[in-house]
C-alpha positions as CSV (number, residue, x, y, z in Angstrom):
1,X,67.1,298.7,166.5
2,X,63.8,300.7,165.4
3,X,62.2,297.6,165.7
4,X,62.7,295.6,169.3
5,X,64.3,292.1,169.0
6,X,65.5,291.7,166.2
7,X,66.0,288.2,164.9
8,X,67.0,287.2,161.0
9,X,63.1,285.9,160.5
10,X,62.3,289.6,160.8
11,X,64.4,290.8,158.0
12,X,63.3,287.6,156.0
13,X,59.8,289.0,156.6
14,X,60.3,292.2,155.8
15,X,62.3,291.2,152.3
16,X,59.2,289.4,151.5
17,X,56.7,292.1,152.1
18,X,59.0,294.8,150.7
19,X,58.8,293.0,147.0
20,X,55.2,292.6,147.6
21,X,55.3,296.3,148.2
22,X,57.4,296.7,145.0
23,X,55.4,294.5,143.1
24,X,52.3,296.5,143.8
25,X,54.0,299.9,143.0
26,X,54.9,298.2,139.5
27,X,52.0,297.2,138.5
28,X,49.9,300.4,140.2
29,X,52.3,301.9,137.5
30,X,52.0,299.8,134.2
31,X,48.2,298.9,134.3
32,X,47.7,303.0,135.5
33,X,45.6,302.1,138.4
34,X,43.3,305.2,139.8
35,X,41.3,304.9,142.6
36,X,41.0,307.6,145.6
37,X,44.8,308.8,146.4
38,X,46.4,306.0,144.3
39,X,47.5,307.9,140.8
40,X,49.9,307.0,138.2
41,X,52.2,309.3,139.1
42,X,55.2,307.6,139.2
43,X,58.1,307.7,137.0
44,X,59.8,304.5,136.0
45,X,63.2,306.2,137.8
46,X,61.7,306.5,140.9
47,X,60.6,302.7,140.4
48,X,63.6,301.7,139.1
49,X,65.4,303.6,142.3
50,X,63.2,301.8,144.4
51,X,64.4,298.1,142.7
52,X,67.8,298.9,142.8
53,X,67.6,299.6,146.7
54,X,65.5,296.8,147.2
55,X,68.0,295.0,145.4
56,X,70.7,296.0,147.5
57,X,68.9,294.7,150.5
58,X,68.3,291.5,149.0
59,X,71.7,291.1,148.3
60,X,73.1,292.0,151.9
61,X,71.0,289.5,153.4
62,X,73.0,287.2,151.6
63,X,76.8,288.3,153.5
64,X,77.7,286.9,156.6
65,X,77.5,289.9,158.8
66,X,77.9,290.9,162.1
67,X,74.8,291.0,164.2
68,X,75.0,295.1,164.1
69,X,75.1,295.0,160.4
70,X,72.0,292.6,160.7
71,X,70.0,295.1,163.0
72,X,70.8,298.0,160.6
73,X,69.6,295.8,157.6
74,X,66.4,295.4,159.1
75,X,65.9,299.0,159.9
76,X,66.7,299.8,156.0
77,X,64.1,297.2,155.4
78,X,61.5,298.7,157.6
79,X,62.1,302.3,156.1
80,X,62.0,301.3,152.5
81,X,59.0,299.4,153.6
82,X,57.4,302.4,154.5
83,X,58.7,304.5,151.8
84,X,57.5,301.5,149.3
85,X,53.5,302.2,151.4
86,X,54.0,306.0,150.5
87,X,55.0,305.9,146.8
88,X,52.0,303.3,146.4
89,X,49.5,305.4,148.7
90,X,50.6,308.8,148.1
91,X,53.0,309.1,145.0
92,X,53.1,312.9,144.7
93,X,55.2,313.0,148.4
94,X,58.7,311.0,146.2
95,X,57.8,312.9,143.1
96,X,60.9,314.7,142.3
97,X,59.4,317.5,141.5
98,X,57.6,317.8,145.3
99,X,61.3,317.1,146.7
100,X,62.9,319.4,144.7
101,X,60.1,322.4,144.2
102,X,59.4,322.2,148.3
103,X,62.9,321.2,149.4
104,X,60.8,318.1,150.6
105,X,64.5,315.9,150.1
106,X,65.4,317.7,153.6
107,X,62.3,315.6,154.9
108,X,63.4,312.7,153.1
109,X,67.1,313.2,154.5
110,X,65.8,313.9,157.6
111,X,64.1,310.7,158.1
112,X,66.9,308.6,157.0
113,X,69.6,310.6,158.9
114,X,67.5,308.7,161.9
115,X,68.7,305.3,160.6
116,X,72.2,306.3,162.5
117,X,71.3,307.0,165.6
118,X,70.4,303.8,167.6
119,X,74.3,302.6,166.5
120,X,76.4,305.9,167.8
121,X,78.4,305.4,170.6
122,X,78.7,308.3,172.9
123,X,80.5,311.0,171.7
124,X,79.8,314.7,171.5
125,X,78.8,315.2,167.6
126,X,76.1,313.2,167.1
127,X,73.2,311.9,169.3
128,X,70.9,313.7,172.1
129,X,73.5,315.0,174.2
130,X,72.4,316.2,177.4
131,X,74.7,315.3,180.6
132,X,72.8,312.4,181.6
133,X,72.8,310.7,178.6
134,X,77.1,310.9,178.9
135,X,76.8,309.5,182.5
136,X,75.3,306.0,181.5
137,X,75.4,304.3,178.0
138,X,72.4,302.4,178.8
139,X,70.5,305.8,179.2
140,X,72.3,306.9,175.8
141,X,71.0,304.3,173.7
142,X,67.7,304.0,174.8
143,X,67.4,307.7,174.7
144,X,68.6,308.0,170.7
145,X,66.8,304.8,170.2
146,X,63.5,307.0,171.0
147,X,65.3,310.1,169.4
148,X,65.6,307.8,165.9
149,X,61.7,306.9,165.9
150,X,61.0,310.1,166.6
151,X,63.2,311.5,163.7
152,X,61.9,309.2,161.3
153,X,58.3,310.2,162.1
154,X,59.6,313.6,162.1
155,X,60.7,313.2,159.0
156,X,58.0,311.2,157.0
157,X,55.0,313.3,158.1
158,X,57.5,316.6,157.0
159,X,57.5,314.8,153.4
160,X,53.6,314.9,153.7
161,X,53.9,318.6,154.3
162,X,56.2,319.3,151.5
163,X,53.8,318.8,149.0
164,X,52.0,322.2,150.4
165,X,54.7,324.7,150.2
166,X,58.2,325.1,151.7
167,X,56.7,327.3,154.3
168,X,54.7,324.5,155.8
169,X,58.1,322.0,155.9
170,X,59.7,324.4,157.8
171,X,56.7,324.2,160.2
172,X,56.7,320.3,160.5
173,X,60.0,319.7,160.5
174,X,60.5,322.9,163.3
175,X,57.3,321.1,165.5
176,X,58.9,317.8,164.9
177,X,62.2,318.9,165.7
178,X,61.2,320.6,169.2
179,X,58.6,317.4,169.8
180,X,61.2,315.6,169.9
181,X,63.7,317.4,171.6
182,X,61.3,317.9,174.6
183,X,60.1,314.7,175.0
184,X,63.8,312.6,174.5
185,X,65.1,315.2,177.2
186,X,62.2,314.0,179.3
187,X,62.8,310.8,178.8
188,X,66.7,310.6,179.2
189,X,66.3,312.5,182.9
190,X,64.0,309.7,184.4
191,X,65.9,307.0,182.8
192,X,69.0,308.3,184.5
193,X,66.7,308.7,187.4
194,X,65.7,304.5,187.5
195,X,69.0,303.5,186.2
């Protein structure tokens, strides 16, 4: 649900340009490729990571599933896709040693912690939970619909940051974090307002 309308030709598309992506990333890696930003920098486990979760998402196009399941495939297809753009673009930002040196995984967690929220019913754990958002579940999806692209922006740029120091995570991540906090509230209360 990160994407609007979702239909099975979508997550076909997306397979196909996320072994494209992969395929790149492969052979940035075996023929040492250099040019601006794009490095050899990558170690065959984070490629081989990368395969195995692309593999994964081949393989559960495959099920019969439920159209939720379906809408949740394509947004693990869209995130790896973007992932797949950053370890070819920028390699140092998935290095290990920028996500373990600059606590960049919390970036990394951060942005797939996002990939829940368009799917949580209401409830008072998890999702932007402000009163109006309780009074209509319309307003409650839309509003942790936003709240998920939000995070996931949130969350890659953060990974950017982490390759600075820890202290400048904390910043992105803190900006993010009240960014989107201001603007979802914002949001919710004029939905529930036109609702």
């Amino acid at each position: 649900m990160l994407l609007p309308h979702y239909t099975p030709a979508k997550t076909r598309l997306f397979l196909f340009g996320n072994a494209l992506l992969l395929l790149l990333n492969w052979l940035a890696q075996l023929t040492h490729f250099q040019a601006g930003y794009l490095r050899p920098v990558r170690s065959s486990a984070d490629l081989l990571a990368f395969t195995a979760i692309f593999l994964l998402l081949l393989a559960a196009n495959f099920i019969n599933k439920p159209t939720t399941f379906a809408k949740m495939l394509l947004d693990f297809n869209l995130v790896f896709a973007i992932y797949a753009v950053i370890l070819l673009l920028f390699p140092k930002v998935l290095q290990a040693t920028t996500l373990n040196r600059n606590l960049g995984g919390i970036a990394l967690a951060a942005s797939l912690l996002a990939l829940s929220l368009p799917y949580v019913s209401r409830n008072h754990l998890i999702g932007i939970r402000v009163p109006w958002t309780y009074n209509s579940p319309i307003v409650w999806q839309k509003t942790n619909l936003l709240g998920a692209q939000l995070m996931l922006a949130t969350g890659i740029i953060s990974g950017f940051f982490a390759q600075l120091s820890a202290d400048w995570l904390a910043c992105a991540l803190i900006t993010g974090s009240i960014f989107m906090a201001v603007v979802t509230i914002i949001y919710s209360y004029r939905l529930s307002k036109s609702v």
